[in-house]
C-alpha positions in Angstrom: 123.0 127.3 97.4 124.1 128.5 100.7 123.9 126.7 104.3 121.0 128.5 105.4 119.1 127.6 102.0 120.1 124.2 102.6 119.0 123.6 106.3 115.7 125.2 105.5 115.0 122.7 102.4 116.7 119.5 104.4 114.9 119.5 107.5 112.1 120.6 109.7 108.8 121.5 108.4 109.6 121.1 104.9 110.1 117.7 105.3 108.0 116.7 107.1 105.5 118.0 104.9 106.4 116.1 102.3 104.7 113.3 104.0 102.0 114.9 104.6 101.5 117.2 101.9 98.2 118.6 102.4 100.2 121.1 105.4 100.4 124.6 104.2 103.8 125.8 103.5 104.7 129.3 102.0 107.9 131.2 101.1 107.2 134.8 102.4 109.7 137.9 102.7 110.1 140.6 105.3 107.8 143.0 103.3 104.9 140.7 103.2 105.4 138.9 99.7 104.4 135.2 99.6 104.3 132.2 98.0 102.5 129.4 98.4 104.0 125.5 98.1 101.9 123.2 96.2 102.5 120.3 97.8 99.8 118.2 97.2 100.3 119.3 93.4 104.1 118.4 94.0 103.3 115.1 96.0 100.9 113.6 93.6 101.2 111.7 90.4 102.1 113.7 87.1 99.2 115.9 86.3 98.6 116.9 82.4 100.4 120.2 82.7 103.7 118.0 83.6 103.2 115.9 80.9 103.7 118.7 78.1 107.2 118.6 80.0 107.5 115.2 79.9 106.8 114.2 76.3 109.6 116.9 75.7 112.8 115.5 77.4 115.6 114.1 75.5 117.6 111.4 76.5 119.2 111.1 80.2 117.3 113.5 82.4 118.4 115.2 85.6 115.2 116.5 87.5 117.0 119.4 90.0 114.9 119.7 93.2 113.0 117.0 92.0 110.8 116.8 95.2 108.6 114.1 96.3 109.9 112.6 92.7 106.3 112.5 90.8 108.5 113.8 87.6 111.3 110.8 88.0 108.3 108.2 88.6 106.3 109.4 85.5 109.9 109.8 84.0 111.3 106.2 84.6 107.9 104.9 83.7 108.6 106.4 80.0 111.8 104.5 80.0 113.8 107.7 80.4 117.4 106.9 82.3 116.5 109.5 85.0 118.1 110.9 88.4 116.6 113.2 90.6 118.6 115.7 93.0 117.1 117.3 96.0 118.9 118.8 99.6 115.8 117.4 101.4 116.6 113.5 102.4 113.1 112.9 102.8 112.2 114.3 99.5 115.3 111.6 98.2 113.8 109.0 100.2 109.8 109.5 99.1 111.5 109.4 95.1 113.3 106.2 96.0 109.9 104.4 97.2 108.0 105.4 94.2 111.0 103.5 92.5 112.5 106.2 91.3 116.9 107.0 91.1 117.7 110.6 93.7 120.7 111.7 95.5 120.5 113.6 98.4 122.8 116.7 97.0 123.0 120.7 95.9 122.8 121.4 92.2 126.0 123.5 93.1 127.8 119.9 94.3 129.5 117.5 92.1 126.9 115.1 90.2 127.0 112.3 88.4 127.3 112.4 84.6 128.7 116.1 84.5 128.3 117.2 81.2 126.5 114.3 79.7 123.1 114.7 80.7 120.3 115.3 77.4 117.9 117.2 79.3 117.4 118.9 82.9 114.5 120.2 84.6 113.7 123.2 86.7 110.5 122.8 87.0 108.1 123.8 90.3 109.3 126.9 90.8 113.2 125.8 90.7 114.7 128.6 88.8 114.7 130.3 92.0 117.2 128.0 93.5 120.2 130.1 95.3 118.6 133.4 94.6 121.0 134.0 91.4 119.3 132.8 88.0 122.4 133.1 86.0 124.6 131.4 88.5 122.0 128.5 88.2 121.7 128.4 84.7 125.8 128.9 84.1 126.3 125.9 86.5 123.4 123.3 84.2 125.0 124.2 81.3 127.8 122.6 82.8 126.0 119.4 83.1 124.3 118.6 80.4 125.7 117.8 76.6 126.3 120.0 73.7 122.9 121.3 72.3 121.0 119.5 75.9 117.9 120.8 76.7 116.7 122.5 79.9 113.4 122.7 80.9 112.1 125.8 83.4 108.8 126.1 84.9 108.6 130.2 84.6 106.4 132.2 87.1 102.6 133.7 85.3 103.4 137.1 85.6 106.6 139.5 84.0 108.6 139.7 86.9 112.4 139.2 87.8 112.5 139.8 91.6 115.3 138.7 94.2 113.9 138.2 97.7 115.4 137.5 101.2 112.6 134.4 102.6 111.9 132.5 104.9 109.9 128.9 104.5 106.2 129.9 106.8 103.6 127.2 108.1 100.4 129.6 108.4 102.1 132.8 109.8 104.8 131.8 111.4 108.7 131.3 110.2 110.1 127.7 110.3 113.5 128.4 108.8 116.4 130.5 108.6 116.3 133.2 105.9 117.9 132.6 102.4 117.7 134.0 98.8 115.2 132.9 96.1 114.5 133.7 92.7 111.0 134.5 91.3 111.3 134.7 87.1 109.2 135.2 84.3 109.2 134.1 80.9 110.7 137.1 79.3 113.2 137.3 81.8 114.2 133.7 82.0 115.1 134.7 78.2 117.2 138.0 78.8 119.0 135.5 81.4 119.7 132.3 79.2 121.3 134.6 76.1 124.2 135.9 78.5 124.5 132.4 80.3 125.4 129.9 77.7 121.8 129.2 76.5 118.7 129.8 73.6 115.4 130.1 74.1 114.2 126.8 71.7 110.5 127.1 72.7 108.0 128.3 75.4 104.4 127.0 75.9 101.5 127.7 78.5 100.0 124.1 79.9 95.6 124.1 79.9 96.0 124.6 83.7 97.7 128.3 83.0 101.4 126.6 83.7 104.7 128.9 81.7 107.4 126.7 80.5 110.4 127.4 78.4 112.5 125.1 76.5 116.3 126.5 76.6 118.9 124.7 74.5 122.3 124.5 75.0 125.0 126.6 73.6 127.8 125.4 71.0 
């Protein structure tokens, strides 16, 4: 994750709109390509399409970029050892209230646990993390055990773009520019087999949400 990625998750708008979710944010490139932040979706309790995540994690669970922490609540509530990791200290702090476990720190920084961890998430969108899906997914299959699961939220459509964004309330910029990572199923695939995972399984949730089940690498 670079510095500018960093500032424009930890501070400002971003967080700030974690407390009040209902603001629209977006991600949006130079060439007019946007997406938009679910935040009331990631702010809220665990919905049913989280839940066909849920009922598959194994053992200790790392949620990276776990947000306003509705997957470490829902979690911990399961009696799942769990720890959440997000840059955003208000994102760490709203987990904590819900009385969930988070650390305020990069998926690319040390962590807890390296290497011991049954299952980690990447769900919301996360994949994109740092712009680089195969740097992302080299560095969790660092951290969780041999044969742990990882869990990634895929985007609906076929696509395996790399984009230059900015984080945009309405129309206008409220951060620095840094790279992100928009990846389909089929491409999350192609990237796992050359980074140290297999694909175990991939689903579609009722609400039209793509997941995929990767499992560790001997």
């Amino acid at each position: 994750m670079t510095a500018h990625e960093h500032r424009a998750w930890s501070s400002g708008s971003y967080a700030r709109a974690l407390q009040t979710p209902q603001r629209s944010l977006s991600l949006c490139d130079a060439e007019g390509w946007c997406l938009s932040l679910d935040l009331e979706r990631w702010s809220a309790q665990a919905d049913a399409g989280d839940r066909t995540v849920l009922q598959r994690c194994v053992g200790r669970v790392l949620d990276i970029g776990c947000g306003a922490g509705r997957l470490v609540e829902a979690l911990a509530g399961r009696g799942h050892h769990v720890l959440g990791i997000d840059v955003c200290p208000s994102a760490v702090i709203t987990t904590v209230c819900r009385g969930g476990s988070a650390l305020s720190r990069s998926v690319f920084e040390p962590l807890p646990d390296e290497g011991r961890w049954g299952t980690a998430l990447l769900i919301d969108g996360n994949i994109g993390i740092g712009g680089d899906p195969q740097r992302l997914l080299r560095r969790v299959r660092d951290l969780v055990r041999e044969e742990g699961l990882l869990l990634v939220e895929t985007a609906a459509a076929d696509v395996d773009e790399r984009r230059r964004v900015r984080i945009h309330a309405g129309s206008r910029p409220v951060s620095g520019v840094f790279p992100w990572a928009t990846v389909g199923t089929a491409a999350l695939s192609r990237h796992a087999a050359s980074s140290g995972w297999s694909e175990a399984e991939r689903w579609r949730s009722a609400g039209g949400r793509h997941f995929v089940a990767l499992r560790a690498c001997r």
